[in-house]
C-alpha positions as CSV (number, residue, x, y, z in Angstrom):
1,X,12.1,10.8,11.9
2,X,8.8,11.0,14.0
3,X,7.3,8.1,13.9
4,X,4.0,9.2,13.8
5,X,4.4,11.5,10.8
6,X,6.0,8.4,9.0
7,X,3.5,5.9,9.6
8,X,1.1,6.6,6.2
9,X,3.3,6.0,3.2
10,X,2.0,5.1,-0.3
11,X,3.3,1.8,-0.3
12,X,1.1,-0.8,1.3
13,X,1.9,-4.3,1.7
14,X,-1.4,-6.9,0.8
15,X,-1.4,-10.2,0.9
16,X,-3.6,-12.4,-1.2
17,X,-6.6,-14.3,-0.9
18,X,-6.2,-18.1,-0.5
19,X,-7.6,-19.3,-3.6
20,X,-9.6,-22.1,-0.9
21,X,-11.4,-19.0,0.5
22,X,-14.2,-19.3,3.5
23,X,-13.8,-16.7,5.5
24,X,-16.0,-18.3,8.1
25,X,-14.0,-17.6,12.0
26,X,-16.4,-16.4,14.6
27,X,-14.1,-13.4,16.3
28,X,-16.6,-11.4,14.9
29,X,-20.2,-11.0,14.5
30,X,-20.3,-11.3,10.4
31,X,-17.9,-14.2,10.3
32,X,-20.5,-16.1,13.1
33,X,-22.8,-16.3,10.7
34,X,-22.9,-19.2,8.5
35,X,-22.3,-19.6,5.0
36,X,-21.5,-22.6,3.1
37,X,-21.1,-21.1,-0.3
38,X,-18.2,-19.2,-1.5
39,X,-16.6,-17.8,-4.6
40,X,-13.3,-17.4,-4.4
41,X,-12.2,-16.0,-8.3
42,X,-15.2,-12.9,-7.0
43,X,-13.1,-12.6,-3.7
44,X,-10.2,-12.2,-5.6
45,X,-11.9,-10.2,-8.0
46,X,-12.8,-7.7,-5.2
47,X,-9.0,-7.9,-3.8
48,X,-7.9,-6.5,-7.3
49,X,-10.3,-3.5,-6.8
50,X,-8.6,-2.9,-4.2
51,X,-4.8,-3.2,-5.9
52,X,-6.2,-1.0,-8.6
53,X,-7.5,1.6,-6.2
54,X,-4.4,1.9,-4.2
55,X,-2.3,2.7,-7.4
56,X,-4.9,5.0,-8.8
57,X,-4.9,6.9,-5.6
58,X,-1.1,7.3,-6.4
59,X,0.0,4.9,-4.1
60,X,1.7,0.8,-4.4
61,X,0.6,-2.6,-3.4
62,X,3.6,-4.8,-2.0
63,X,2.9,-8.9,-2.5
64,X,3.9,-12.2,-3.3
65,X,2.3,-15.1,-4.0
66,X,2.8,-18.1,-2.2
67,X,3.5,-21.6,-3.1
68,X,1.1,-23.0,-0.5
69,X,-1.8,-22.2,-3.4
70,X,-0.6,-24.2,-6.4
71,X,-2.8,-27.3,-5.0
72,X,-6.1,-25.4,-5.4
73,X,-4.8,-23.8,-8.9
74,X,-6.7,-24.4,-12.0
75,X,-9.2,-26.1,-10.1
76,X,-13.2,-25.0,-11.6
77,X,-14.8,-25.7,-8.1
78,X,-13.9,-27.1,-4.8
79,X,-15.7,-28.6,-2.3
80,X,-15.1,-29.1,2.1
81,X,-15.5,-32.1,3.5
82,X,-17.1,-32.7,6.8
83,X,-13.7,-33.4,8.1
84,X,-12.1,-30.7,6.7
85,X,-10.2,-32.3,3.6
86,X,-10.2,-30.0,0.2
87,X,-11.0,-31.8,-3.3
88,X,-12.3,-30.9,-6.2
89,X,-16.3,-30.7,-7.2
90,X,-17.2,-34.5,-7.9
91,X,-13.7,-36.1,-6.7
92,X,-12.2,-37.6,-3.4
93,X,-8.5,-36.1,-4.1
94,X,-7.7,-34.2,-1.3
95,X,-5.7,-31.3,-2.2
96,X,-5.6,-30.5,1.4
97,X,-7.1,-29.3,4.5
98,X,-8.6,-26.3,5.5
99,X,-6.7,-26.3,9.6
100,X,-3.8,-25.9,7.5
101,X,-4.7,-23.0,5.0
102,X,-4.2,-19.9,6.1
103,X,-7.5,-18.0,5.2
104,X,-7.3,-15.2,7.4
105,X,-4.3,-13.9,5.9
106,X,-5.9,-11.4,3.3
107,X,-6.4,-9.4,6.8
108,X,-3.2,-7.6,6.2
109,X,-3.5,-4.9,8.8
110,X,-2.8,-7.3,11.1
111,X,0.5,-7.4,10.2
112,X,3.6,-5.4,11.9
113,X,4.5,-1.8,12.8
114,X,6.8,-1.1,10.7
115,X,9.6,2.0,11.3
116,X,12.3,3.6,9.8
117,X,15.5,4.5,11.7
118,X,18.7,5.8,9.3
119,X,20.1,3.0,7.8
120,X,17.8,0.6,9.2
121,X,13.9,-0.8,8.6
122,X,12.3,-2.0,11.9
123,X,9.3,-3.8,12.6
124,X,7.8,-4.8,15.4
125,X,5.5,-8.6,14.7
126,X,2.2,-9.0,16.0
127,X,1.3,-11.6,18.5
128,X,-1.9,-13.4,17.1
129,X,-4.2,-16.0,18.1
130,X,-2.2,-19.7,17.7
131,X,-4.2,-20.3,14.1
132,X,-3.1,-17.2,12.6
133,X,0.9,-17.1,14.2
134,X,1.9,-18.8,10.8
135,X,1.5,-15.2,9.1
136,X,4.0,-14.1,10.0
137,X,6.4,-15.6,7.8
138,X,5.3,-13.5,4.5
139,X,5.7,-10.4,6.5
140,X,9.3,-11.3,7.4
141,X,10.2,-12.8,3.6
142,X,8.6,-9.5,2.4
143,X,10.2,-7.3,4.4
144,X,13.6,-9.0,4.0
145,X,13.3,-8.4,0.3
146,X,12.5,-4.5,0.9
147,X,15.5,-3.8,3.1
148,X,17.6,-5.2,0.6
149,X,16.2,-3.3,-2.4
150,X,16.7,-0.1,-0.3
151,X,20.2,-1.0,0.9
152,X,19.0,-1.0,4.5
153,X,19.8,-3.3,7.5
154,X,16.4,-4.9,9.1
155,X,15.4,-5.5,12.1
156,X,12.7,-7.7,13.5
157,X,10.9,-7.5,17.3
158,X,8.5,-10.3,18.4
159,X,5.7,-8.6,20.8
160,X,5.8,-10.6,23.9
161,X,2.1,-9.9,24.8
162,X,-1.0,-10.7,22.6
163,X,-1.3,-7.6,19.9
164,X,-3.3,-7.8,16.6
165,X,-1.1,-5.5,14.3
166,X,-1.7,-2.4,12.9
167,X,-5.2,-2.5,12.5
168,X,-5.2,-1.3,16.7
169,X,-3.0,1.7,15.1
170,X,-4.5,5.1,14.1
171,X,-1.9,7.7,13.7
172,X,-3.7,11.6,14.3
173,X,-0.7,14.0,13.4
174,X,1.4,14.0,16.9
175,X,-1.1,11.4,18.6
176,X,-2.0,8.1,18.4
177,X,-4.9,6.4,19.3
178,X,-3.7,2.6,20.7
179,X,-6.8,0.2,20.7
180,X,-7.1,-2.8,23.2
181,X,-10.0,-4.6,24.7
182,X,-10.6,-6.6,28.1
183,X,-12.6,-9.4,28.8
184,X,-16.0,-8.9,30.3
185,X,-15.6,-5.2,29.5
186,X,-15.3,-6.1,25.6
187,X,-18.1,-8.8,25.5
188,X,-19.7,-7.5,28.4
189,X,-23.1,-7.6,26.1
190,X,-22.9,-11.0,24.3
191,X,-21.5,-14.5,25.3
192,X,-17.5,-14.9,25.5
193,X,-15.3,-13.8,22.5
194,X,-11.7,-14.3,21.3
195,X,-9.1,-11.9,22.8
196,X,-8.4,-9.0,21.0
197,X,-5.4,-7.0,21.1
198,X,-4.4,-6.6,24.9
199,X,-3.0,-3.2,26.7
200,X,0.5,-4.3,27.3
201,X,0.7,-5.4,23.7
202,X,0.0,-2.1,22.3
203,X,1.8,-0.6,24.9
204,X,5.2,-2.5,23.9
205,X,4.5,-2.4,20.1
206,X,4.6,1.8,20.6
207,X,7.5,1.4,22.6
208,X,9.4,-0.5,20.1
209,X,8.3,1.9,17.1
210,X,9.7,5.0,19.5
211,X,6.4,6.7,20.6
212,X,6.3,8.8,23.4
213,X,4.0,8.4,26.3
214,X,2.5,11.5,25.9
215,X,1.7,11.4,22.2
216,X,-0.4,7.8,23.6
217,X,-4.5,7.8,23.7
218,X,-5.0,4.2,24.9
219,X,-9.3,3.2,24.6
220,X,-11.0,0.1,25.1
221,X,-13.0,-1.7,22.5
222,X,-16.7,-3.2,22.6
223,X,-18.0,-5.9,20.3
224,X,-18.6,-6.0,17.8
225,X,-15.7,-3.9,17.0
226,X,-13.3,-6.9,17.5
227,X,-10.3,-4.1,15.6
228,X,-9.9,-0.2,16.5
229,X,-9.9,-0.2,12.2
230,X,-13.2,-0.8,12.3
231,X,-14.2,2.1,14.9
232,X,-11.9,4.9,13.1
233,X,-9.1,5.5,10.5
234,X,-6.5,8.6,10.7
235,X,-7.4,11.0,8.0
236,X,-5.4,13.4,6.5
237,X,-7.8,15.8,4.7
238,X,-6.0,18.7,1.6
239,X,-6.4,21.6,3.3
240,X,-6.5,21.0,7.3
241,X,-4.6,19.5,9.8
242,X,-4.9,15.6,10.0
243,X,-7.9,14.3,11.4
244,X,-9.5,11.0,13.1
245,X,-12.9,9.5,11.5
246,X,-14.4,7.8,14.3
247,X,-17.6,6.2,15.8
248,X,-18.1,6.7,19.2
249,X,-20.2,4.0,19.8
250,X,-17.4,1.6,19.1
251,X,-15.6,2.1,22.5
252,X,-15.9,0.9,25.8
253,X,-17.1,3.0,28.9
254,X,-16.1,6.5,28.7
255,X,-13.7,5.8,26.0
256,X,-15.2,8.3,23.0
257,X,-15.3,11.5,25.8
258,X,-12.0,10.8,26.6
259,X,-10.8,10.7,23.1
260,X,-12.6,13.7,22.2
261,X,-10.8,15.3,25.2
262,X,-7.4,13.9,24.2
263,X,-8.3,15.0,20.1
264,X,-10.0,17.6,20.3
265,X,-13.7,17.8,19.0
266,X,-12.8,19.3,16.0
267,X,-10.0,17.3,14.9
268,X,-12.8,14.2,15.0
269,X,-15.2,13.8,12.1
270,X,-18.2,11.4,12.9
271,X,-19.2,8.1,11.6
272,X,-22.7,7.2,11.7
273,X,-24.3,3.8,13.4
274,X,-25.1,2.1,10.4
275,X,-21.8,3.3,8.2
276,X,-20.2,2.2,11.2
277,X,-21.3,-1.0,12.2
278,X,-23.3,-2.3,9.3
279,X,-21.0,-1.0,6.3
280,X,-17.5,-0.4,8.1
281,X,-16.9,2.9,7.1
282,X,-14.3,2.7,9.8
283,X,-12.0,0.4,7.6
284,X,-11.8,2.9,5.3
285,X,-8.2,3.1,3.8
286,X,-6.6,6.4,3.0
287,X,-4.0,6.7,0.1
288,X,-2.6,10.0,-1.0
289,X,-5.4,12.1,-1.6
290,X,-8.4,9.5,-2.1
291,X,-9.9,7.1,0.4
292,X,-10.9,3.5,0.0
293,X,-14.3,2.7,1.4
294,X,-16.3,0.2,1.6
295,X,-19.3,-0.1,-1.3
296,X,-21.8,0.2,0.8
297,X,-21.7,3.4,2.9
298,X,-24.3,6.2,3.0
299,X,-23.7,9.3,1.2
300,X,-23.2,11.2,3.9
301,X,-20.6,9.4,4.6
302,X,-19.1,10.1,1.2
303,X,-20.0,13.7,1.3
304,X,-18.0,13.6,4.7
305,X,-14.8,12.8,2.7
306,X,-14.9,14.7,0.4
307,X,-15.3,17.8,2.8
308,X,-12.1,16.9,3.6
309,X,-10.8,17.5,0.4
310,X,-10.5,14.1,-0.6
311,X,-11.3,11.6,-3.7
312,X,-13.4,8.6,-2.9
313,X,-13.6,5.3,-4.4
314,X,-16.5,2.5,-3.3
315,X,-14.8,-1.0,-3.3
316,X,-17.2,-3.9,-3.7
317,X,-16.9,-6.7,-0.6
318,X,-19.4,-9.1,-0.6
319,X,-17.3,-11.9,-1.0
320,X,-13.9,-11.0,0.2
321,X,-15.0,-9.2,3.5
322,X,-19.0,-9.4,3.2
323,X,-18.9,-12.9,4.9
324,X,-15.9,-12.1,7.3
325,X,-16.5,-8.8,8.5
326,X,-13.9,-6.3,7.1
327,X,-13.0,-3.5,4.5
328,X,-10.3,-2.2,2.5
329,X,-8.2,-1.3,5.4
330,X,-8.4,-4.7,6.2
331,X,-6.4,-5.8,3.5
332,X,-3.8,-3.4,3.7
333,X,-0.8,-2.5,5.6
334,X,1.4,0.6,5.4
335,X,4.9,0.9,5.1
336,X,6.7,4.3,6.3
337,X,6.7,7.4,3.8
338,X,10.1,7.6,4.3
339,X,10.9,4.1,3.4
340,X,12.1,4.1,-0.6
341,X,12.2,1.3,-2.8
342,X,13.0,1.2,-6.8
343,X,10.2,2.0,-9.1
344,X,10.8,-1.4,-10.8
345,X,11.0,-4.1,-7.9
346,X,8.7,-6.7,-8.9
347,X,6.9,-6.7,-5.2
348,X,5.1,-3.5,-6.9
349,X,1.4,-4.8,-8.4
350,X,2.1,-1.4,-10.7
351,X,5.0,-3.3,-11.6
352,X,3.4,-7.1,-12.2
353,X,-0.3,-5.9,-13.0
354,X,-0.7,-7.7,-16.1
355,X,0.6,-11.4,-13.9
356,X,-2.0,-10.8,-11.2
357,X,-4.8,-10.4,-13.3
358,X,-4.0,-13.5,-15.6
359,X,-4.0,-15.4,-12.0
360,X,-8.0,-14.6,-11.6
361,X,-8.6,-17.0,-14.2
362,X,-6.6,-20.5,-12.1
363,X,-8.9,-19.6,-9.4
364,X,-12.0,-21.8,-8.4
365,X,-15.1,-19.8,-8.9
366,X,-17.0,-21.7,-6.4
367,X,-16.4,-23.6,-3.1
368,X,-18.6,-25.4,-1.1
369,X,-19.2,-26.3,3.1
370,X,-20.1,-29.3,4.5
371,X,-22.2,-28.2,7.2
372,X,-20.9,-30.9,9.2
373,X,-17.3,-28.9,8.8
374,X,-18.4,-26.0,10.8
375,X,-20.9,-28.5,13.3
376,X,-17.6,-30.0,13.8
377,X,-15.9,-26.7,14.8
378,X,-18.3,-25.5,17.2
379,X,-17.9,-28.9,19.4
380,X,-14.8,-28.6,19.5
C-alpha cells in the first residue's frame, strides 16, 4: 500500500476537550491574546459539531474519555487561581491545577502518522514541546485498542527530533508537502516564538511511514502559521485529480513558487489573506465528499469547494478554537483508508452518540482567569 494514497481514511481519531478549558498558550498569535473568560460546555458544544459533521460526511470519530476529567465533572462553574489551583465558583477546593491539565490536547492533528503494512498498524509519535509530551499516552491506548479490534500487530516509533504531528502532513495524490520552520527565518517578523516542527523531524517521520524522497516537497513556515494545517489541506475534489488548497503567503522565502513548481499550478487552488489568516480556511478538514470549514470563511471560499465537487459544512469555533487559534482539522486526525475496524466498536461516536451528548450537560458552562495566572506565566 502507498502510503500516500492511504493516508485520508474516514475514520478520524479526536480527542476531547478538557472540561477545565483555556485555551490560552502563546505559540500562536490568537492564543497570545488574553482572555480570562471561558465556557467550556460551548467548547464542547462546538467539538460535537464537529463529531456530527464527520459522520454526516460519511466518515467516524475514534475517542475515549479520560479519567483525568471526573474532578471538574458536574461542576456549574470554575474558577483559576492566581497560582494556578482549580475550584469551583465561590469555594477554595482545589480540584486541581491547570500545569497539570492537559488543555492542548483537543489539537488532535498533532498526533502520529499512522500506516498500514499487512498484518501490521504503524505509527510514528510526534515529538512535542515538554508540556504537551504527556499526549501521547491516549494516542498509544487508542491505537492499541484498534489493532486489536482489527486482528493486527502494532507498532510504535518515537521521532527522535522535534515534529508536531500530522498537522505538518498534507498528502497531494503521489506528493506530499512536509512543513517545518527555522528560527529567525520563522519569526523573522515578530519577537521569538516556540519551535515548530523541525526538518529532520519531518524528514524521519516520512521515512518511517515509507515515503520516498522523490514524492517529498519540504517548505518552511512564517508566523503566524505556527502548523502547515493552517496554510493548506490536501483536497480530493469528485471529478479531478486530488488537489492542494493553499495560501501562499503562509510560507517562508520562496517557499509558494517552489511548491507551485513541485504541484503544479493547477493542481493548487488558492486561499485568500483573510480566509487564510483571519478565518483558517486552511484547517479545513476533508471527509468523503464534504469538507469541514471553519464558520467564518468568505463565500468564495465556499464556492471554491464546491467547484470541486464537494459538500460543505460551516463549524462554529469561537470557543473551542476562536481563543486558541485553530479549526476543524485541528481536532482531527486520520487513520489509513485501508485500516478496518468493526462497525460496532465502541471507540466509534456513531456508535456511543447518545453517551457523548448526555456528557455536555456535567460540563461547567463557565470558567474564570485570575489575571495574576497568566502575569504569573509571562515572568516565568
Amino acid at each position: 500500500m502507498n502510503p500516500l494514497s492511504d493516508v485520508y481514511g474516514n475514520l478520524l481519531i479526536v480527542r476531547p476537550p478538557v472540561p477545565a478549558t483555556c485555551n490560552k498558550a502563546g505559540a500562536n498569535y490568537k492564543s497570545e491574546v488574553m482572555h480570562l473568560e471561558y465556557s467550556p460546555r460551548r467548547a464542547y458544544d462546538e467539538w460535537l459539531s464537529i463529531l456530527d459533521g464527520i459522520v454526516g460526511f460519511g466518515g467516524d470519530a475514534i475517542y475515549q474519555f479520560e479519567a483525568a476529567d471526573d474532578p471538574f465533572l458536574d461542576v456549574d462553574s470554575l474558577e483559576v487561581d492566581g497560582d494556578g489551583f482549580i475550584h469551583p465558583a465561590g469555594s477554595r477546593t482545589a480540584l486541581g491545577k491547570m500545569a497539570d491539565v492537559m488543555t492542548g490536547r483537543v489539537f488532535a492533528a498533532n498526533g502520529p502518522w499512522v500506516t498500514m503494512e499487512p498484518g501490521s498498524l504503524r505509527a510514528v509519535m510526534p515529538n512535542m514541546l515538554e508540556h504537551r509530551r504527556g499526549e501521547s499516552a491516549y494516542y498509544r491506548e487508542l491505537l492499541r485498542e484498534l489493532a486489536s479490534a482489527a486482528n493486527v500487530s502494532l507498532e510504535v516509533r518515537d521521532n527522535p527530533d522535534h515534529w508536531e504531528g500530522m498537522a505538518d502532513v498534507a498528502a497531494v495524490a503521489d506528493q506530499v508537502v512536509l512543513t517545518y520552520a527555522v528560527a529567525g527565518h520563522y519569526d523573522r517578523d515578530t519577537t521569538p516564538k516556540s519551535a515548530r516542527s523541525s526538518l529532520a523531524g519531518v524528514k524521519y517521520a516520512a521515512d518511517y511511514a515509507g515515503v520516498s524522497e522523490e514524492a517529498r516537497i519540504y517548505v518552511e513556515l512564517v508566523y503566524p502559521h505556527f502548523h502547515g494545517d493552517t496554510v493548506h489541506f490536501g483536497a480530493r475534489p469528485k471529478h479531478r485529480p486530488p488537489v492542494l488548497v493553499h495560501y501562499k503567503g503562509g510560507l517562508y522565502g520562496d517557499g509558494a513558487e517552489a511548491l507551485e513548481k513541485a504541484l503544479g499550478v493547477p493542481r493548487i487552488v488558492p486561499i485568500d489573506r483573510d480566509d487564510a489568516v483571519e478565518q483558517y480556511a486552511g484547517n479545513s478538514r476533508q471527509v468523503g465528499e464534504g469538507v469541514l470549514v471553519p464558520d467564518g470563511v468568505s463565500s468564495q471560499f465556499i464556492n471554491a469547494l464546491e467547484g470541486l465537487g464537494l459538500a460543505t459544512h460551516r463549524v462554529p469555533l469561537f470557543e473551542l478554537f476562536g481563543k486558541a487559534g485553530g479549526g476543524p482539522a485541528c481536532a482531527t486526525l486520520y487513520l489509513p483508508r485501508s485500516l478496518s475496524v468493526p462497525d460496532r466498536i465502541p471507540l466509534r461516536y456513531s456508535v456511543t452518540r447518545d453517551l457523548v451528548r448526555s456528557r455536555r450537560e456535567r460540563i461547567p458552562q463557565s470558567l474564570r482567569v485570575d489575571r495574576a495566572f497568566f502575569e504569573g506565566k509571562s515572568r516565568g
